[in-house]
N, C-alpha and C positions, 0 to 999 in steps of 0.2 A: 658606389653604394655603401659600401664597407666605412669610408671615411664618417659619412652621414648618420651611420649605425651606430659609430664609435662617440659620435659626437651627442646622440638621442641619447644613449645611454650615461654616458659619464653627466651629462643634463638631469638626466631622472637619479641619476647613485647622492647628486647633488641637491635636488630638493629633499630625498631620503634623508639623507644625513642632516639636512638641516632641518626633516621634522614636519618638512610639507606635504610629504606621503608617504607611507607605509612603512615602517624602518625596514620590512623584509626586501625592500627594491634596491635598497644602498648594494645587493650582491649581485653578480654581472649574470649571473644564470638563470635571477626572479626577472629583471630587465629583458632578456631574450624572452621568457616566458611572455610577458607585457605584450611586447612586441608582435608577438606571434598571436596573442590572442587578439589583441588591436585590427591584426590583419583577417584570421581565422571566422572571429564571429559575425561583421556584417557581410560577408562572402558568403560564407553558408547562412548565413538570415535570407540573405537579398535571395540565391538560389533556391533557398524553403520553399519560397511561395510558390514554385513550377510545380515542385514534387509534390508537395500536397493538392494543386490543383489539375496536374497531372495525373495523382493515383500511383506516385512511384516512391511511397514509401519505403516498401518490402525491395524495391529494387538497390536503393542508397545503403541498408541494412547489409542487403546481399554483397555488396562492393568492397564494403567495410573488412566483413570479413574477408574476403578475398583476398584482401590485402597480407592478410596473415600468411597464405600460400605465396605471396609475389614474395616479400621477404625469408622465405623459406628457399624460393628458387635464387635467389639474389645470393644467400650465405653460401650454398652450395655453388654456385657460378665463379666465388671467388673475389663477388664484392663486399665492400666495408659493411660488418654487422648493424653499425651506428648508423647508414647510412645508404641501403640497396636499393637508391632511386632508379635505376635502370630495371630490375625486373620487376620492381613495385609498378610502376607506369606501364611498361609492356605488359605483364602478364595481367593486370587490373584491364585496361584496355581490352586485350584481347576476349577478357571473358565477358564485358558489356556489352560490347559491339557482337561477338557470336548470340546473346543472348537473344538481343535486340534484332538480329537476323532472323533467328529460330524463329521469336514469336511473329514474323511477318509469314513465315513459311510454312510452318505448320499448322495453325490455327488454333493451338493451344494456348491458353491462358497462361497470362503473364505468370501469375502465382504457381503454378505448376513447373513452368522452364523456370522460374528461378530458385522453388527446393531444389529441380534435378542438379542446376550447377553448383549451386553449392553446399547440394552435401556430396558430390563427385570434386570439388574445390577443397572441402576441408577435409577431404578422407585424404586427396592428393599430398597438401600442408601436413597434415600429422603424419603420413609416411616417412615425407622428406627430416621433419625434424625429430623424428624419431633416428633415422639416418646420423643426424648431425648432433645427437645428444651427445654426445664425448665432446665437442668441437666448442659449443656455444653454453655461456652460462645463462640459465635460467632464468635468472632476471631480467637477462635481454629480451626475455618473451614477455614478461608481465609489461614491461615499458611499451612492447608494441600492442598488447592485449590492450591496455587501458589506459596508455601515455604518461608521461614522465616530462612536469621542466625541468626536470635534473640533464635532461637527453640530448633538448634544443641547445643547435649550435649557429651561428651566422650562415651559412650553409643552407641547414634548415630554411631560416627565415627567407633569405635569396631566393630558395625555390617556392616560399607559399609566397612570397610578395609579387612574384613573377607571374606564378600559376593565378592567384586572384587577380591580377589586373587583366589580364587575358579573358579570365571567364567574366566577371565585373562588364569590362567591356561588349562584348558579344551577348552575354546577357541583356544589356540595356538597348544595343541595337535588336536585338529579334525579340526582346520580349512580348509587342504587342503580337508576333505574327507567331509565337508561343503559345499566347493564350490564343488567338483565333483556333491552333490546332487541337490544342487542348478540350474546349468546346465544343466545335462542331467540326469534326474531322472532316468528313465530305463537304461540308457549305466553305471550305478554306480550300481545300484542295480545286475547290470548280469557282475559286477566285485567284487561281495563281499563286499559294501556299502553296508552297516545297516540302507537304506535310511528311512523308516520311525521311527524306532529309535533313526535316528540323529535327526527326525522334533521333535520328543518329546522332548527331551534334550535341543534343541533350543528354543522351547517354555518355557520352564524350567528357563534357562539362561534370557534371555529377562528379562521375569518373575520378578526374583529376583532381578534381578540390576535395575529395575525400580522399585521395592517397598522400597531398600535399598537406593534409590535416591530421595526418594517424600520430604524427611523432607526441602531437600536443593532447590531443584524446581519444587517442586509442582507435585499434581496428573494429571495437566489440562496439562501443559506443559513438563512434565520429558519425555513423550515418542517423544517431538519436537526435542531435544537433541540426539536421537540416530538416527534421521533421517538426519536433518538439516546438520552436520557437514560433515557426509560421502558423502550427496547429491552435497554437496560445493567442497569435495573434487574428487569425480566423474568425476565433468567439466571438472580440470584441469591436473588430473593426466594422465600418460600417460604409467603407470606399475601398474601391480597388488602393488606391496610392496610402490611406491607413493602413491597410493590410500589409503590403510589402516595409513601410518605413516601420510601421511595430514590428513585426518578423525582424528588420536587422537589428531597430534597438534591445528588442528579449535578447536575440542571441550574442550582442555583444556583451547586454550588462550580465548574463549568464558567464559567460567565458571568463568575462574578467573577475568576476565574482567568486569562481570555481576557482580560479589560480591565485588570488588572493586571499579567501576563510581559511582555508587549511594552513599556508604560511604563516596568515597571523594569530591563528592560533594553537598552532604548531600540532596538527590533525594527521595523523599518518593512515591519508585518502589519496589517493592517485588521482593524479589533477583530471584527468576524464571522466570520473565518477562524479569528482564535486561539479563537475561544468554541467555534468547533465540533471545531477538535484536540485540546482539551482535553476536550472531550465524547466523541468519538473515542475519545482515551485510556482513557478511563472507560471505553469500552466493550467495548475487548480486554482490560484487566484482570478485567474480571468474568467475559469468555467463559474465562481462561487459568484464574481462580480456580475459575471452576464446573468445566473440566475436572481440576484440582487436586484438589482438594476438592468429593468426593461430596456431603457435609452441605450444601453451597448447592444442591445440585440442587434444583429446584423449579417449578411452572408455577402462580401463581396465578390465572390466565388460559386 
């Protein structure tokens, strides 16, 4: 994989240089960035369209952040600052999957188990790095608050190419039996839908592709991306298969959009911020188009 990386890249430094794309790509760090976002946005596009027709907006936002504590326990545990994918994925994990327990057990609404955990999440996060303020330089937090491609390493990339193709995968085998549960929970469940099975696995998926996405846009905003693009694409579409293939196109051409305006024209915006204005954008365009123009009316959802 690493060979293949070496080879996309010095490919892209080479149309760079010669004028075919962006003079900012000729540098091996905007390439990773590329790269990462190439894989990052139609992953969280293709994923959007569950959470939004799920209703697990607040829950992606909540993960996001959470992430912020995973790398807090990770720096204190003794692994690399750059790079605490071991307690980012555990301790993210662990807090979806308890969530996701609670609200089958209790019968409290979703939105209420998910302020308790994370503001018991991020009171835990600002303990520990309050702990560790002598240890770690503060920019290391703003990089995971709201992401940095100064940060992405091949590394990086390996774990989101890995992690999308997995969820990609699994996503495209259950998603019809996704939306069955989505819609009519009981009329799925008394057709042999594994309906709270599927909620685990979704919490799961979510999960991971939001903690294998922080490096590139942030913990504060990576879960704005799995909503944002699908929400934009909702307005307009007017088929279940519009719906999802717009959702990946927004959020790609958002992504790449975000890590390429600021580069070229030299904007000191944290690439998670510009990924999700661009997203943004996309998203009043289609509410102003849908109100424009009847013919986008549409709910494929």
């Amino acid at each position: 994989m690493s060979t293949g990386f070496e080879a996309f890249r010095q490919w892209v430094q080479a149309l760079a240089e010669g004028g075919y794309l962006p003079p900012s790509l000729a540098y091996g760090f905007a390439v990773n960035a590329l790269l990462a976002g190439l894989i990052a946005g139609p992953v969280l596009g293709g994923l959007g369209t569950l959470v939004v027709v799920k209703r697990h907006a607040f829950f992606s936002e909540a993960v996001g952040h959470a992430a912020l504590t995973g790398v807090a326990i990770g720096i204190l545990a003794g692994e690399p600052y750059t790079g605490p994918y071991g307690a980012l994925f555990g301790y993210c994990l662990i807090f979806g999957i308890a969530l996701n327990y609670l609200r089958n057990r209790t019968g409290l609404s979703a939105d209420t188990l998910i302020g308790v955990f994370l503001s018991m999440s991020l009171a835990l996060g600002a303990s520990i790095l309050l702990v560790l303020a002598g240890r770690i330089n503060i920019h290391i937090l703003e990089n995971v608050l709201f992401g940095s491609i100064l940060t992405v390493s091949g590394t990086d990339i390996a774990i989101l190419a890995g992690v999308g193709l997995v969820v990609l995968a699994l996503t495209a085998f259950f998603f019809n039996r996704f939306m069955a549960a989505s819609f009519n929970p009981t009329l799925a469940s008394v057709r042999g839908v594994p309906v709270k099975a599927l909620d685990y696995l979704f919490v799961m998926l979510v999960t991971v592709v939001t903690v294998a996405s922080v490096k590139i846009i942030g913990a504060i905003l990576v879960g704005a991306l799995l909503v944002i693009p699908a929400a934009a694409a909702r307005t307009v579409s007017r088929s279940l298969k519009g719906f999802v293939a717009l959702s990946v196109l927004f959020a790609l051409v958002a992504t790449l959009a975000g890590i390429l305006i600021p580069m070229e024209l030299d904007l000191p915006v944290p690439s998670g911020a510009a990924i999700i204005l661009c997203a943004g954008i996309l998203f009043l365009g289609c509410t102003a188009a849908r109100a424009v123009l009847p013919a986008l009316k549409g709910d494929p959802a």
